[in-house]
CHARMM-style PDB file with segment names, atoms N, HN, CA, C and O in Angstrom:
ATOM      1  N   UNK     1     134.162 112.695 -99.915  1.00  0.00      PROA
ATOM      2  CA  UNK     1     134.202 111.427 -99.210  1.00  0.00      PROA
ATOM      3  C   UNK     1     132.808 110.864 -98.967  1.00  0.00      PROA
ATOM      4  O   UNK     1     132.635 109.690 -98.638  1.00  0.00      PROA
ATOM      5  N   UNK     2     131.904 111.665 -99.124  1.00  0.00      PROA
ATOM      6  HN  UNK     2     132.045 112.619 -99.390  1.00  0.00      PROA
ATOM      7  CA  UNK     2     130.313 110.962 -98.986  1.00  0.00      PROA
ATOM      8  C   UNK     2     129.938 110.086 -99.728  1.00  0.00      PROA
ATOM      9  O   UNK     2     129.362 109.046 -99.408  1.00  0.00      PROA
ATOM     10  N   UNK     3     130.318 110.542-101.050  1.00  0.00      PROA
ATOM     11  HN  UNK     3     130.786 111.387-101.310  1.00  0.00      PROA
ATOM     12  CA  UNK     3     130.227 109.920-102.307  1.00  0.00      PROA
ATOM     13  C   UNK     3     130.385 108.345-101.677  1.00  0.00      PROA
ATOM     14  O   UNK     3     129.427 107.579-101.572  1.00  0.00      PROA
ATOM     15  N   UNK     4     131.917 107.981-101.240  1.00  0.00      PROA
ATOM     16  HN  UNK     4     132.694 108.604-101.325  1.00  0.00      PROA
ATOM     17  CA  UNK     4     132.415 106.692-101.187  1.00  0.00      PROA
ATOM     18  C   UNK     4     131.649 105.939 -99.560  1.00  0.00      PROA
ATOM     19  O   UNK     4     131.504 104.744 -99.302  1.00  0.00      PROA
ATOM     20  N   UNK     5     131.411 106.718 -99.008  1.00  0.00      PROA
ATOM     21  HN  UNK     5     131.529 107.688 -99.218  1.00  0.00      PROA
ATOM     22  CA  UNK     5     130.654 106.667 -97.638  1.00  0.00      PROA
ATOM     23  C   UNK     5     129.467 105.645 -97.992  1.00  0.00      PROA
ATOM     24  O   UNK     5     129.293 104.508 -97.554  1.00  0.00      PROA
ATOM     25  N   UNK     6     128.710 106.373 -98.902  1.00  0.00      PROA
ATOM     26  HN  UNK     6     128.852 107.297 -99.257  1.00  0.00      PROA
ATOM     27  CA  UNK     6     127.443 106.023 -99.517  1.00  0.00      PROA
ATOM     28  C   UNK     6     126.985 104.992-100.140  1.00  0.00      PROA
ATOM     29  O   UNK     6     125.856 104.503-100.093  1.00  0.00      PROA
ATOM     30  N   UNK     7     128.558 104.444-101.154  1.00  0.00      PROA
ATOM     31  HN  UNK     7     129.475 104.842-101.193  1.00  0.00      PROA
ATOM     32  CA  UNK     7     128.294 103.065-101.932  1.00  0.00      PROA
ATOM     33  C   UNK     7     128.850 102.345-100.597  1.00  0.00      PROA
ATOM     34  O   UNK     7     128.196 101.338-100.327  1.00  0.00      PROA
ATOM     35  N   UNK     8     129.865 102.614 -99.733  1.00  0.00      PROA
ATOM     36  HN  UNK     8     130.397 103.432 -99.953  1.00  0.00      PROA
ATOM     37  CA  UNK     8     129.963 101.388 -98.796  1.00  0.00      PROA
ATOM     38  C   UNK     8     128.455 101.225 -97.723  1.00  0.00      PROA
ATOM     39  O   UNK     8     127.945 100.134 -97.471  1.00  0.00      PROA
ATOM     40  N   UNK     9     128.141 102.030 -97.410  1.00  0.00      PROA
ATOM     41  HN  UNK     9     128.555 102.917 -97.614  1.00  0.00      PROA
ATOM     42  CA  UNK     9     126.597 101.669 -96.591  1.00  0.00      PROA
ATOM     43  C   UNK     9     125.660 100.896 -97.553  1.00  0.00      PROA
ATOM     44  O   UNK     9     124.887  99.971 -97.304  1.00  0.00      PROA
ATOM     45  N   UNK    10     125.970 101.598 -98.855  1.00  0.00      PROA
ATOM     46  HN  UNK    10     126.598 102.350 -99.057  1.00  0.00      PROA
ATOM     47  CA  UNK    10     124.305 101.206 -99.863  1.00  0.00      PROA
ATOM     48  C   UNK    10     125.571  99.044 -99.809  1.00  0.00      PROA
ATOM     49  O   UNK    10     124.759  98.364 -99.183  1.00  0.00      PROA
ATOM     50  N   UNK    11     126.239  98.516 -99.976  1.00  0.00      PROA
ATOM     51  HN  UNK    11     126.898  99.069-100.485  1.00  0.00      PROA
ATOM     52  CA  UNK    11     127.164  97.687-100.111  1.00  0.00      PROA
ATOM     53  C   UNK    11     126.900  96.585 -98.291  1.00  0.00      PROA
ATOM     54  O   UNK    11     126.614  95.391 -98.206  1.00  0.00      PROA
ATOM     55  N   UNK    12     127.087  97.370 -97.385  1.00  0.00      PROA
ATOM     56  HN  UNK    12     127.318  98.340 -97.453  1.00  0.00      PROA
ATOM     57  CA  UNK    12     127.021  96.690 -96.182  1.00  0.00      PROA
ATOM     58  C   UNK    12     125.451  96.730 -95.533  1.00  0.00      PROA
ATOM     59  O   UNK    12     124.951  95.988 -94.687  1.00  0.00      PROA
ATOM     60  N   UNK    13     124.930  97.770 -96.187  1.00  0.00      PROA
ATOM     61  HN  UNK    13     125.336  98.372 -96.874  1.00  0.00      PROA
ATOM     62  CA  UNK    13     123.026  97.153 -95.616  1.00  0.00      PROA
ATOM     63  C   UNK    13     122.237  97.930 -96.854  1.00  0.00      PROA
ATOM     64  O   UNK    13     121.837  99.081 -97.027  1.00  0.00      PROA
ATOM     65  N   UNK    14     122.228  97.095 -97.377  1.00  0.00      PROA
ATOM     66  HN  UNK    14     122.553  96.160 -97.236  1.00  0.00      PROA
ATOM     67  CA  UNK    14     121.427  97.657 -98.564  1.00  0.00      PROA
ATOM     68  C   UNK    14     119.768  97.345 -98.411  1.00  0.00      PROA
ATOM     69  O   UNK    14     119.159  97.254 -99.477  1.00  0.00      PROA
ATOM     70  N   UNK    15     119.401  97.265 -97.816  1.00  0.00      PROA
ATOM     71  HN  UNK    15     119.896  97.339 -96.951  1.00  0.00      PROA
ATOM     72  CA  UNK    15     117.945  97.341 -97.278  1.00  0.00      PROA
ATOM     73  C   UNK    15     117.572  98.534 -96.185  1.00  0.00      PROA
ATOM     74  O   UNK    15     116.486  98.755 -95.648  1.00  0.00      PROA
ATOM     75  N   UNK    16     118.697  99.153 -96.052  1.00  0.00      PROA
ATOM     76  HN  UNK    16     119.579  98.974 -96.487  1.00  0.00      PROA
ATOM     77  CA  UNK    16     118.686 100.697 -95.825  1.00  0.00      PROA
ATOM     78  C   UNK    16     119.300 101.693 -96.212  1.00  0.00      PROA
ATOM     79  O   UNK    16     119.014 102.634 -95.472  1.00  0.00      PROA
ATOM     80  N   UNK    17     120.212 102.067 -97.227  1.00  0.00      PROA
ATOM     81  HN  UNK    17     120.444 101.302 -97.828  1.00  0.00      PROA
ATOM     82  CA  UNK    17     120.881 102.687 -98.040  1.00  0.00      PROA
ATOM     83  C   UNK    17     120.641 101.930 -99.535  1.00  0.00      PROA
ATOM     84  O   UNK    17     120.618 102.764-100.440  1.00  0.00      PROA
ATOM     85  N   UNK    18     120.518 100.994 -99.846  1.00  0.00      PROA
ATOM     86  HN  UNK    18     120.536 100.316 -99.111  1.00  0.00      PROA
ATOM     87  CA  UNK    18     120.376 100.451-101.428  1.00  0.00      PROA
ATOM     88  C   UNK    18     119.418 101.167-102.193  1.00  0.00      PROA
ATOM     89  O   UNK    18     118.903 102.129-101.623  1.00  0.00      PROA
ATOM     90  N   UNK    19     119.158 100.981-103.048  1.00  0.00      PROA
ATOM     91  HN  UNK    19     119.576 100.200-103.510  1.00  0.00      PROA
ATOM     92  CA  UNK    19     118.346 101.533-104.124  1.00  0.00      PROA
ATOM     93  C   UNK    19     116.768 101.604-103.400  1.00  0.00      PROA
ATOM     94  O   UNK    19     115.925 102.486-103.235  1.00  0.00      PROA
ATOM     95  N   UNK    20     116.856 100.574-103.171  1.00  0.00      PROA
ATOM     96  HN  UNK    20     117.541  99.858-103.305  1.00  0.00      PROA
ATOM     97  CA  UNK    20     115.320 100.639-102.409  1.00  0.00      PROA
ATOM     98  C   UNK    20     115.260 100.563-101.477  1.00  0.00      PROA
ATOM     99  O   UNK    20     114.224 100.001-101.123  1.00  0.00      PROA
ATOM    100  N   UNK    21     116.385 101.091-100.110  1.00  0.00      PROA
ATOM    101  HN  UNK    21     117.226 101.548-100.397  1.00  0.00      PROA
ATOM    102  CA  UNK    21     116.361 101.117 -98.981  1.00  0.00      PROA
ATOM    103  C   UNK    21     115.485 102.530 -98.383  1.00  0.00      PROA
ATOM    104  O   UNK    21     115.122 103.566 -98.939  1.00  0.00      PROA
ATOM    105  N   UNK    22     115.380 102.116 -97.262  1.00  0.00      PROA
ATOM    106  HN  UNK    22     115.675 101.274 -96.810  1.00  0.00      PROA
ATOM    107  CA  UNK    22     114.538 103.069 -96.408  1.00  0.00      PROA
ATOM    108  C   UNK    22     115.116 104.285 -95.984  1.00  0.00      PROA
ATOM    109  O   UNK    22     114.377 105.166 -95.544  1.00  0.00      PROA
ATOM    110  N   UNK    23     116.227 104.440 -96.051  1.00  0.00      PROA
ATOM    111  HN  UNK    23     116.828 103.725 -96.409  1.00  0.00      PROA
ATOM    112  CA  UNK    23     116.899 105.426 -95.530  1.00  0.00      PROA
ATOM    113  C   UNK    23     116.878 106.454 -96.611  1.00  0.00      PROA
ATOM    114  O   UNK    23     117.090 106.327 -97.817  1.00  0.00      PROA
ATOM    115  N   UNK    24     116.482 107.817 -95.685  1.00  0.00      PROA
ATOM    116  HN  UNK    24     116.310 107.920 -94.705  1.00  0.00      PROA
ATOM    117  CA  UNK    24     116.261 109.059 -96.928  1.00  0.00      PROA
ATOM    118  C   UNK    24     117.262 109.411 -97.649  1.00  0.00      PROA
ATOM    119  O   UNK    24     117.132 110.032 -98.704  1.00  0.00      PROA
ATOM    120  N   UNK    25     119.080 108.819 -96.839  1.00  0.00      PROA
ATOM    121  HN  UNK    25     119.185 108.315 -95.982  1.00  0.00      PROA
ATOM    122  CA  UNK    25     119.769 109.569 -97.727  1.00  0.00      PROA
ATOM    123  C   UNK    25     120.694 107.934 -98.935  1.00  0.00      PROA
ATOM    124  O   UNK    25     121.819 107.806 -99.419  1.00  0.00      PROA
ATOM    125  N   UNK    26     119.504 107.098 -98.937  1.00  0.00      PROA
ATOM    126  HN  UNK    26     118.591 107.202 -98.543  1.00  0.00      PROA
ATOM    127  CA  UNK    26     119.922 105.941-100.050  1.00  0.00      PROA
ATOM    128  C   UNK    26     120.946 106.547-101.166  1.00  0.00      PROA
ATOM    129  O   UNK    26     121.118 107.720-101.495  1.00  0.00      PROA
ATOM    130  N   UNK    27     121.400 105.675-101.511  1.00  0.00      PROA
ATOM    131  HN  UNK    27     121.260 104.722-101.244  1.00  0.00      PROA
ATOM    132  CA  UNK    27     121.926 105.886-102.983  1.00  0.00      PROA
ATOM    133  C   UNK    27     120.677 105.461-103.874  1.00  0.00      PROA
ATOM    134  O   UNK    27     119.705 104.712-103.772  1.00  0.00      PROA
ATOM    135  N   UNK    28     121.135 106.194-104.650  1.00  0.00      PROA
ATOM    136  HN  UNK    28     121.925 106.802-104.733  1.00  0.00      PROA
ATOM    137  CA  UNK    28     120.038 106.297-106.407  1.00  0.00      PROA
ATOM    138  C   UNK    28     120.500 105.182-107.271  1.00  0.00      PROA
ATOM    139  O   UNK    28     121.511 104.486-107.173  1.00  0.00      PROA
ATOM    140  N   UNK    29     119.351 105.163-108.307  1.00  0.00      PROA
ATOM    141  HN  UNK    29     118.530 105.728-108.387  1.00  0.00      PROA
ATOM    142  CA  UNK    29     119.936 104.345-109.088  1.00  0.00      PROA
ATOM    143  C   UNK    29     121.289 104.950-110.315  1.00  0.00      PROA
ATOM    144  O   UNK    29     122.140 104.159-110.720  1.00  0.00      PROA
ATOM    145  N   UNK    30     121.268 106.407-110.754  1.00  0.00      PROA
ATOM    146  HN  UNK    30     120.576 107.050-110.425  1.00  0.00      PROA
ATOM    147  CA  UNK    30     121.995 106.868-111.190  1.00  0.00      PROA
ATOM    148  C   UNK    30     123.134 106.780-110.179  1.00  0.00      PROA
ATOM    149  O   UNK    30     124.188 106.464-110.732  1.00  0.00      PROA
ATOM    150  N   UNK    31     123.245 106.978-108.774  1.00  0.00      PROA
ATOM    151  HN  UNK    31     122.390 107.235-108.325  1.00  0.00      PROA
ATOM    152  CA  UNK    31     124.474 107.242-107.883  1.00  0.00      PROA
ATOM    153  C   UNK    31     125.107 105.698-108.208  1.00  0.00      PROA
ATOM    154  O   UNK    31     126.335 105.639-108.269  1.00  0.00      PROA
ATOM    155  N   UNK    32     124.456 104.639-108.387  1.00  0.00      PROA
ATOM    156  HN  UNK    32     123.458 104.687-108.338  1.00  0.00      PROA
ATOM    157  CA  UNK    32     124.958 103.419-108.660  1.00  0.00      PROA
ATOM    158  C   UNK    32     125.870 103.231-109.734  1.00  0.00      PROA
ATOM    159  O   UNK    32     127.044 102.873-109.834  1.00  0.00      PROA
ATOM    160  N   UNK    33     124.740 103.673-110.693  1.00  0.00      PROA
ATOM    161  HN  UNK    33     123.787 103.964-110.612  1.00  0.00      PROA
ATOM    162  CA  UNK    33     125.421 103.565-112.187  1.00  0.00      PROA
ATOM    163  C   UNK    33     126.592 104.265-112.067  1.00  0.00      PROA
ATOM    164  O   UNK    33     127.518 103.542-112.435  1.00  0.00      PROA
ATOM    165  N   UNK    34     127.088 105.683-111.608  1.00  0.00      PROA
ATOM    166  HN  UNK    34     126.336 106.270-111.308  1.00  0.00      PROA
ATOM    167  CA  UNK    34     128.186 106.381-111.989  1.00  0.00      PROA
ATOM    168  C   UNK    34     128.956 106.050-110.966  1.00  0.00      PROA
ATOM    169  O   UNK    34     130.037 106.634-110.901  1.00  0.00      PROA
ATOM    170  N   UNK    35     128.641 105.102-109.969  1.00  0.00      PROA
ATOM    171  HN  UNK    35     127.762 104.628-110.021  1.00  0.00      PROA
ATOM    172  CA  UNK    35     129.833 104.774-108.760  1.00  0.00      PROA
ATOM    173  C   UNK    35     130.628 103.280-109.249  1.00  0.00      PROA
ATOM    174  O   UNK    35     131.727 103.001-108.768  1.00  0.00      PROA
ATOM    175  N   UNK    36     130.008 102.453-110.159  1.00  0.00      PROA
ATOM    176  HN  UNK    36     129.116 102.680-110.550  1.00  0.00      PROA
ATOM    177  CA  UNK    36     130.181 101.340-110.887  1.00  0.00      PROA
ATOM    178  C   UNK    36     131.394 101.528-111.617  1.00  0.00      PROA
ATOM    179  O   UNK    36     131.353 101.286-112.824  1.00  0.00      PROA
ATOM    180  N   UNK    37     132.757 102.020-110.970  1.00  0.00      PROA
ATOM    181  HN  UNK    37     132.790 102.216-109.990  1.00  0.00      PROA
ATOM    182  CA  UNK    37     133.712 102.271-111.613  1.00  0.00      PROA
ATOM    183  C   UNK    37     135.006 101.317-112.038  1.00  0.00      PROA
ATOM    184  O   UNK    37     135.949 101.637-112.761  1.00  0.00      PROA
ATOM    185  N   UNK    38     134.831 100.399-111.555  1.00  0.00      PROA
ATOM    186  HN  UNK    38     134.065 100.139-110.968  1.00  0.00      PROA
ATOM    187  CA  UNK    38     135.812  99.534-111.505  1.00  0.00      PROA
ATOM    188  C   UNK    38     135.260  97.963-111.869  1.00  0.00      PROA
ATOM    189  O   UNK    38     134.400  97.441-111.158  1.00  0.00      PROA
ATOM    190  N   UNK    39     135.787  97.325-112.941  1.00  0.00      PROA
ATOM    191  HN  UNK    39     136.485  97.749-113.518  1.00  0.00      PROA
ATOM    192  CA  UNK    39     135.669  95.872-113.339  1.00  0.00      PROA
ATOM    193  C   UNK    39     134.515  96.238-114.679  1.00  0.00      PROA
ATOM    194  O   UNK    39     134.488  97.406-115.064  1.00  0.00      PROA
ATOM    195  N   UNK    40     133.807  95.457-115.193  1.00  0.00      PROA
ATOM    196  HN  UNK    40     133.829  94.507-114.880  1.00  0.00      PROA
ATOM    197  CA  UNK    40     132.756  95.211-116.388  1.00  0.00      PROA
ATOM    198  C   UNK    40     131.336  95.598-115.972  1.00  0.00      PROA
ATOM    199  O   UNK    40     130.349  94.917-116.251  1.00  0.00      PROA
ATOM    200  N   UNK    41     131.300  97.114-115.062  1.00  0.00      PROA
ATOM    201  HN  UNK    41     132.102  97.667-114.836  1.00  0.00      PROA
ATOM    202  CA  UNK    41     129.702  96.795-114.721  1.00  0.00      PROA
ATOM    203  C   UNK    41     129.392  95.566-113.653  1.00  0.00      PROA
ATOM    204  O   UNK    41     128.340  94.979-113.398  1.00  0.00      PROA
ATOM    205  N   UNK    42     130.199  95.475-113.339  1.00  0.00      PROA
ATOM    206  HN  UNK    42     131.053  95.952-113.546  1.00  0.00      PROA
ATOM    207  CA  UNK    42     129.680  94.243-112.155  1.00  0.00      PROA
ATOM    208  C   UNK    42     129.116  94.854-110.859  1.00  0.00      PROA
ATOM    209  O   UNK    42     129.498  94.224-109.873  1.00  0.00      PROA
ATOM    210  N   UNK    43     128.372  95.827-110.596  1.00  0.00      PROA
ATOM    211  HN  UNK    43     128.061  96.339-111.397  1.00  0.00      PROA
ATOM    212  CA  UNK    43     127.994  96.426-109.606  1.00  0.00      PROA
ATOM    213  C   UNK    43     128.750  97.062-108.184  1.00  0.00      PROA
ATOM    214  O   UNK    43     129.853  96.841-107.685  1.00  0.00      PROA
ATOM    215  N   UNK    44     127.973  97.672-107.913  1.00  0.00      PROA
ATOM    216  HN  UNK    44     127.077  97.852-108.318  1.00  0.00      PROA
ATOM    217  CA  UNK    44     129.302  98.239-106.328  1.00  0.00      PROA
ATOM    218  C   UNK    44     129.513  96.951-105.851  1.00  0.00      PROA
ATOM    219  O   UNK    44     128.848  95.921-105.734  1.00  0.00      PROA
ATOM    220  N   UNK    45     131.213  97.513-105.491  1.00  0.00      PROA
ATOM    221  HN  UNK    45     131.753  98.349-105.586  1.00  0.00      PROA
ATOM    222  CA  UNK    45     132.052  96.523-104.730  1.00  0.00      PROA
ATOM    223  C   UNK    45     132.914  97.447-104.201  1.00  0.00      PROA
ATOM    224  O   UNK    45     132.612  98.635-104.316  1.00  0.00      PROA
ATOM    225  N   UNK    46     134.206  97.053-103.489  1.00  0.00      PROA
ATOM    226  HN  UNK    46     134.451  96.088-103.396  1.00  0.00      PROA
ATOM    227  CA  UNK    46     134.472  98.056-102.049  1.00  0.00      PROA
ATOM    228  C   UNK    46     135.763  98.308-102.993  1.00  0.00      PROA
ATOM    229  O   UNK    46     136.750  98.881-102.534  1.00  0.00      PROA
ATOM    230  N   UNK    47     135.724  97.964-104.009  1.00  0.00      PROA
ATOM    231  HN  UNK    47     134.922  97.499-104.382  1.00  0.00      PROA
ATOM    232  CA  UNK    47     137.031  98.485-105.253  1.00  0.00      PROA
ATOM    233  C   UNK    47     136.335  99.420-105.911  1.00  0.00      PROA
ATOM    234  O   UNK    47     136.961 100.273-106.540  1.00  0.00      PROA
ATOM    235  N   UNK    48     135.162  99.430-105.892  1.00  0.00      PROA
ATOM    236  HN  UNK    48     134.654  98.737-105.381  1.00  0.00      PROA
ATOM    237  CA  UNK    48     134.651 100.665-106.508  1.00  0.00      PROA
ATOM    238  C   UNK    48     134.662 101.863-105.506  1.00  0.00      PROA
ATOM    239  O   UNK    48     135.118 102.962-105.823  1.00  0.00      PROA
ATOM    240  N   UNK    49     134.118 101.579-104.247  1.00  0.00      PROA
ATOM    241  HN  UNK    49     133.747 100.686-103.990  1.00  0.00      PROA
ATOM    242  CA  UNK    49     134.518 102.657-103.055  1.00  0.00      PROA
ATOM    243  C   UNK    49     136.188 103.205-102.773  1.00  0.00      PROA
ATOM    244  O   UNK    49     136.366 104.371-102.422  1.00  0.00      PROA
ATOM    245  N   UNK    50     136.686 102.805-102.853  1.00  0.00      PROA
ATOM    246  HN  UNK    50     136.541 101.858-103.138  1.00  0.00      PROA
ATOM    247  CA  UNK    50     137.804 103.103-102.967  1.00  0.00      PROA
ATOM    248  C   UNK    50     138.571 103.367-104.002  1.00  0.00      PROA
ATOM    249  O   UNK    50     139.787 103.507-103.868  1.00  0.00      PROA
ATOM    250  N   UNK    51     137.869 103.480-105.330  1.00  0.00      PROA
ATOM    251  HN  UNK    51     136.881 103.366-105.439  1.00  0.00      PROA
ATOM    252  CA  UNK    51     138.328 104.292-105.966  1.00  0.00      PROA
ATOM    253  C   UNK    51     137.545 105.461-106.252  1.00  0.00      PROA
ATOM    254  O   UNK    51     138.069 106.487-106.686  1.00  0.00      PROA
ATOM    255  N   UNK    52     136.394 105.362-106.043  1.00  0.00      PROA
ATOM    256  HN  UNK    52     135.968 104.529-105.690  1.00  0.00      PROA
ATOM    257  CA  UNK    52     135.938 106.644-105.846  1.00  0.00      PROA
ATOM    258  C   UNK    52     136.740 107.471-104.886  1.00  0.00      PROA
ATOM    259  O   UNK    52     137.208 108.573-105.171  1.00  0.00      PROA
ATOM    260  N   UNK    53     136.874 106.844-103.686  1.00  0.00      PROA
ATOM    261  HN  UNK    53     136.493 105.949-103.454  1.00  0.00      PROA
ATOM    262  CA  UNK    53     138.216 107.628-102.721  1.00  0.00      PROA
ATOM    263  C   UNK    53     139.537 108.264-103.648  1.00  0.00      PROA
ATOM    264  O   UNK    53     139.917 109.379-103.293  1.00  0.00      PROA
ATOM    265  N   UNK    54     140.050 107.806-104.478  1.00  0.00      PROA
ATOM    266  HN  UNK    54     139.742 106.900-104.766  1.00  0.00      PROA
ATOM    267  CA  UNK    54     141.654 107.864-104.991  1.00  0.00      PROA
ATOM    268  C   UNK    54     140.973 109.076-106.130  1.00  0.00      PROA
ATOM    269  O   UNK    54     141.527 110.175-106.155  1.00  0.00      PROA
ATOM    270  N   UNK    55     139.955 108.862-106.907  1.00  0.00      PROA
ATOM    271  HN  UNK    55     139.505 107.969-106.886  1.00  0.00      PROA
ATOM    272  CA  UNK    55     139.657 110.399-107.280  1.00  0.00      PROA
ATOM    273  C   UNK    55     139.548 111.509-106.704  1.00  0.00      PROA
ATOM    274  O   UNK    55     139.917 112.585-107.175  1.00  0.00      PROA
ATOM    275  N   UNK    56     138.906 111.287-105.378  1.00  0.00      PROA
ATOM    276  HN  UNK    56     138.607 110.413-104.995  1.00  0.00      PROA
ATOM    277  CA  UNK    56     138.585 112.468-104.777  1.00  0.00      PROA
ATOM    278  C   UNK    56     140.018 113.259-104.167  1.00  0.00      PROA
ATOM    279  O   UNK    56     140.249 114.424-103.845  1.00  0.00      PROA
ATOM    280  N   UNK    57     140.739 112.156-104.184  1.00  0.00      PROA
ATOM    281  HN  UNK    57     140.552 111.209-104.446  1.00  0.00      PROA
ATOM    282  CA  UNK    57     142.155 112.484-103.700  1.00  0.00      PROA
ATOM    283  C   UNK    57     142.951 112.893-104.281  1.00  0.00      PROA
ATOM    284  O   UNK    57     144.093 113.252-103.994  1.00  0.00      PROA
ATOM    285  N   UNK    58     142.318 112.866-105.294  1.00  0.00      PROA
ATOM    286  HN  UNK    58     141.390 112.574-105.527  1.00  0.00      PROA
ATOM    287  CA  UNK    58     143.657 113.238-106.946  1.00  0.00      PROA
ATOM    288  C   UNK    58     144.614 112.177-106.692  1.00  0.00      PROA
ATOM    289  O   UNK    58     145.769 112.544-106.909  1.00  0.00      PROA
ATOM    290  N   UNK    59     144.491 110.918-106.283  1.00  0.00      PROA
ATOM    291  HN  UNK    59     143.553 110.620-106.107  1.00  0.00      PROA
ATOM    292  CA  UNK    59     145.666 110.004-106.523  1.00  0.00      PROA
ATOM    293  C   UNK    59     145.814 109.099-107.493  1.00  0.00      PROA
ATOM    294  O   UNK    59     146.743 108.293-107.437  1.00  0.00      PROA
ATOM    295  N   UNK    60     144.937 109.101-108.503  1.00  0.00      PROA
ATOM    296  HN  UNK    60     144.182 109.756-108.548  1.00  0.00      PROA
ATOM    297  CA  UNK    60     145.027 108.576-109.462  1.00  0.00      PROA
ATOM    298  C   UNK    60     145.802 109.656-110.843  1.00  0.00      PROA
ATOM    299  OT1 UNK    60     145.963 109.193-111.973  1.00  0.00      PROA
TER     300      UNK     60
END
């Protein structure tokens, strides 16, 4: 569940969790790329957090 924790913070203040946020435990730019799961590459969105959730859940 951190995983999805992580793109929603890096998503709701990304000037402290984003790629280049201040916060030590930011998302990466790789954590981006492989959280980018949902739509054409269109970057985190809270459909990508939540499906990162439905994997972790085995509900997919």
């Amino acid at each position: 569940m951190a995983d999805a924790v992580i793109v929603m913070q890096s998503i709701a203040n990304p000037d402290k969790y984003g790629i280049n946020g201040t916060e030590k435990t930011r998302i990466t730019e790789q954590g981006q790329k492989n959280a980018d799961i949902v739509g054409n590459s269109d970057g985190l969105t809270t459909a990508d957090a939540l499906a990162v959730q439905k994997i972790m859940l085995k509900l997919n």
